[in-house]
Every structure is written in C-alpha cells, then in structure tokens.
Kinemage of the C-alpha trace (Angstrom):
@kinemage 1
@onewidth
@group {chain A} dominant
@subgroup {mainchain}
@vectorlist {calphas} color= white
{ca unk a 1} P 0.000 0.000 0.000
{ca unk a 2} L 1.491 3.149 -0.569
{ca unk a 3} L 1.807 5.844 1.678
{ca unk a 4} L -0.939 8.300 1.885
{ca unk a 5} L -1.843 11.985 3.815
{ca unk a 6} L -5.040 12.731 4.524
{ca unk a 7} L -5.690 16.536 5.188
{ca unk a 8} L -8.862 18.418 5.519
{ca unk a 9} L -9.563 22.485 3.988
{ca unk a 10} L -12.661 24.172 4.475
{ca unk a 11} L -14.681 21.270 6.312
{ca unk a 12} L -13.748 18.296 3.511
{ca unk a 13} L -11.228 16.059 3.696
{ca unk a 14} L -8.428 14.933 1.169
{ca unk a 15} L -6.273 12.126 0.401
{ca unk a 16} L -3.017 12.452 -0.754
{ca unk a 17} L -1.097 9.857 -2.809
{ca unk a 18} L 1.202 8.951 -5.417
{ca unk a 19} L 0.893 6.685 -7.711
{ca unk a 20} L 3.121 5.359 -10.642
{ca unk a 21} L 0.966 7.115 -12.679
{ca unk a 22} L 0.852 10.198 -10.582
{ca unk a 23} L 4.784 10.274 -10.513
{ca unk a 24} L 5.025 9.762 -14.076
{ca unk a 25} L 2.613 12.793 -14.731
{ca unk a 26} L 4.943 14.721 -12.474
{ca unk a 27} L 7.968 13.557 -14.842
{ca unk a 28} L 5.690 14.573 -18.081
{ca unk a 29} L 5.366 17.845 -16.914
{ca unk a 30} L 9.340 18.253 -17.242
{ca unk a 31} L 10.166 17.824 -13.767
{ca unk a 32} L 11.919 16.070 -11.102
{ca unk a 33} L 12.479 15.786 -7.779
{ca unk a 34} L 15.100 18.305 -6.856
{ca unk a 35} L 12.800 21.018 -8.907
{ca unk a 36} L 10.885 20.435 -5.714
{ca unk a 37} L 13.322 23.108 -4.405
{ca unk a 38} L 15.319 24.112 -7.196
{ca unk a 39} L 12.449 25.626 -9.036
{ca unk a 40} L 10.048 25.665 -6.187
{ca unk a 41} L 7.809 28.758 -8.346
{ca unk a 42} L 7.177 26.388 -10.747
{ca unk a 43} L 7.255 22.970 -9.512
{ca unk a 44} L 5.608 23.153 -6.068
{ca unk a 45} L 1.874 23.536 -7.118
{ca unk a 46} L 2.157 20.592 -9.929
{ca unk a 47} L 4.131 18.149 -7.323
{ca unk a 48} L 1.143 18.821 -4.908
{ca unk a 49} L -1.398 18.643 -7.738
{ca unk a 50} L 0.151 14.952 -9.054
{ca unk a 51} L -0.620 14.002 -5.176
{ca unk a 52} L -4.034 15.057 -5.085
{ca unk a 53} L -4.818 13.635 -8.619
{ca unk a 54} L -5.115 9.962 -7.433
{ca unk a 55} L -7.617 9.968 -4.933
{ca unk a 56} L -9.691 13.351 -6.523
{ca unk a 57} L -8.914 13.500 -10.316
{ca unk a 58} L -10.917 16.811 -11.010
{ca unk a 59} L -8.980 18.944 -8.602
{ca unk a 60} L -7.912 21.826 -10.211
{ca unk a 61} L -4.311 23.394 -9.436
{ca unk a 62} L -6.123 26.585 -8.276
{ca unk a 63} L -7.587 25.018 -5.675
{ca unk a 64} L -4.376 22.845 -4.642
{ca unk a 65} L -2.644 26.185 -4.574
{ca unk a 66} L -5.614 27.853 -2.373
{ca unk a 67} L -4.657 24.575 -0.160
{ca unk a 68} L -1.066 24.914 -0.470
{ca unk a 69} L -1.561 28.636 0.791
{ca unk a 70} L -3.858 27.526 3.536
{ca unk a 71} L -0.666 25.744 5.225
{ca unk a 72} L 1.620 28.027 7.785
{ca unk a 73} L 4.719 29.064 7.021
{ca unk a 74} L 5.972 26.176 9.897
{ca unk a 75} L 3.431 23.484 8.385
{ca unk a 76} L 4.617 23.510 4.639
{ca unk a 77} L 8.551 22.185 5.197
{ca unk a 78} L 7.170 19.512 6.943
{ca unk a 79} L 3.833 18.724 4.484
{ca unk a 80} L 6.407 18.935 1.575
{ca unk a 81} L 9.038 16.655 3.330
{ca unk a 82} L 5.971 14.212 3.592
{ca unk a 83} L 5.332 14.437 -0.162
{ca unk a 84} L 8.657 13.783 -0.950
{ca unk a 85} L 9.173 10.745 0.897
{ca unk a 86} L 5.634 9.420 -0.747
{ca unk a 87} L 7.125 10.226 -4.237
{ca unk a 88} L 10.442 8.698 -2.861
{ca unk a 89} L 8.780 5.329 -2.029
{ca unk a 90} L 6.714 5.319 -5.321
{ca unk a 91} L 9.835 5.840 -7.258
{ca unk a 92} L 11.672 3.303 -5.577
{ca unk a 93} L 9.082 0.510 -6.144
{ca unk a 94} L 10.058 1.297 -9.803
{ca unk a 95} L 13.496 1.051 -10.023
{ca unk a 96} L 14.207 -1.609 -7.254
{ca unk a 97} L 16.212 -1.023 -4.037
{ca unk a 98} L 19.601 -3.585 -3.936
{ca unk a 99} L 18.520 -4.040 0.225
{ca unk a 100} L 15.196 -5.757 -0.711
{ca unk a 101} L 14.639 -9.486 -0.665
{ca unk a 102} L 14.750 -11.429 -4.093
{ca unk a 103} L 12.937 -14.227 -2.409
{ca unk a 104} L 9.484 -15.531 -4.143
{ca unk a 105} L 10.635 -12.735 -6.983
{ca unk a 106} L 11.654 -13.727 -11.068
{ca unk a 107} L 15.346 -14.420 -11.422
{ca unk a 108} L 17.335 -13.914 -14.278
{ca unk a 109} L 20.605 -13.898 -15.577
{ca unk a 110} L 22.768 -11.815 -18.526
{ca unk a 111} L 24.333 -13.673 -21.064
{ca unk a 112} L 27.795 -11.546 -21.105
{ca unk a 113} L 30.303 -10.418 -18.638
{ca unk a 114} L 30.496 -7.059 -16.745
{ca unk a 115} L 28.092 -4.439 -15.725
C-alpha cells in the first residue's frame, strides 16, 4: 500500500497519494524531484497537484494552490518533506532497491560479462 496523507480544507477532507501514474505525470510535466526546491515557483503547485490527482482526479491546481496557501509558514517544510518521501517510495518501487529481498521474486541472468 502506498503511503498516503489525509488533510482536511474548508470542512472536507483529502487524500493524498502517489501513484506510478501520478509520478510519471509529475515527470511529463518536465520535472523532477530536486525542482521540488530548485524551481520551487514552478514545480511546487504541480508536485502537490500529481498528489491530489489519485484519490480526486478533477482537482484543479487553483484550488491545490488555495490549499497549499492555507498551510503556515511552519506546516509547509514539513507537508512537503511528507510528499517527498511518498514520491520517494513510489519511485523506488520502480526502479528496485539492492537491500530488498529477491525471495518468491523472477530471477534472471545476462548472457555476457560485466556491468
């Protein structure tokens, strides 16, 4: 299960995920994850948006930014660390992690030496 924040604005409540298909719309847009903070004026509202998507696919980025803007200045580190470390995780599952267990997973082999 992947990890989730649920957050309420305005009296109605929110789920935040990522998905490998909210990730990869994230990705489409021309992003990645450092943009997070190295272009935070651009990136920011679509990273949120991407997390919103999955659980409430009509949300428009206005109202993830009204959202966003909602936040205090203390909250929004901490909300975006959280994002990051969903994204993180959803990533990962893609590309494998060397410390997981192989066991009850395919195996294969290369047919040529080296990397």
């Amino acid at each position: 299960m992947n990890k989730q924040i649920t957050l309420t604005h305005e009296g109605k409540t929110y789920t935040l995920e990522f998905t490998r298909a909210t990730a990869g719309d994230f990705i489409r847009q021309g992003f990645g994850i450092t943009d997070i903070y190295d272009k935070a004026p651009i990136a920011m509202i679509p990273f949120i948006h991407c997390a919103f998507k999955s659980k409430q696919s009509q949300m428009s980025k206005a109202k993830v930014e009204e959202i966003y803007d909602s936040f205090s200045d203390k909250q929004k580190p901490k909300f975006v660390a959280a994002l990051v470390s969903m994204f993180t995780d959803t990533y990962t599952s893609l590309i494998g992690d060397e410390k997981g267990s192989d066991e009850g997973n395919v195996t294969w082999e290369q047919n040529w030496d080296g990397e």
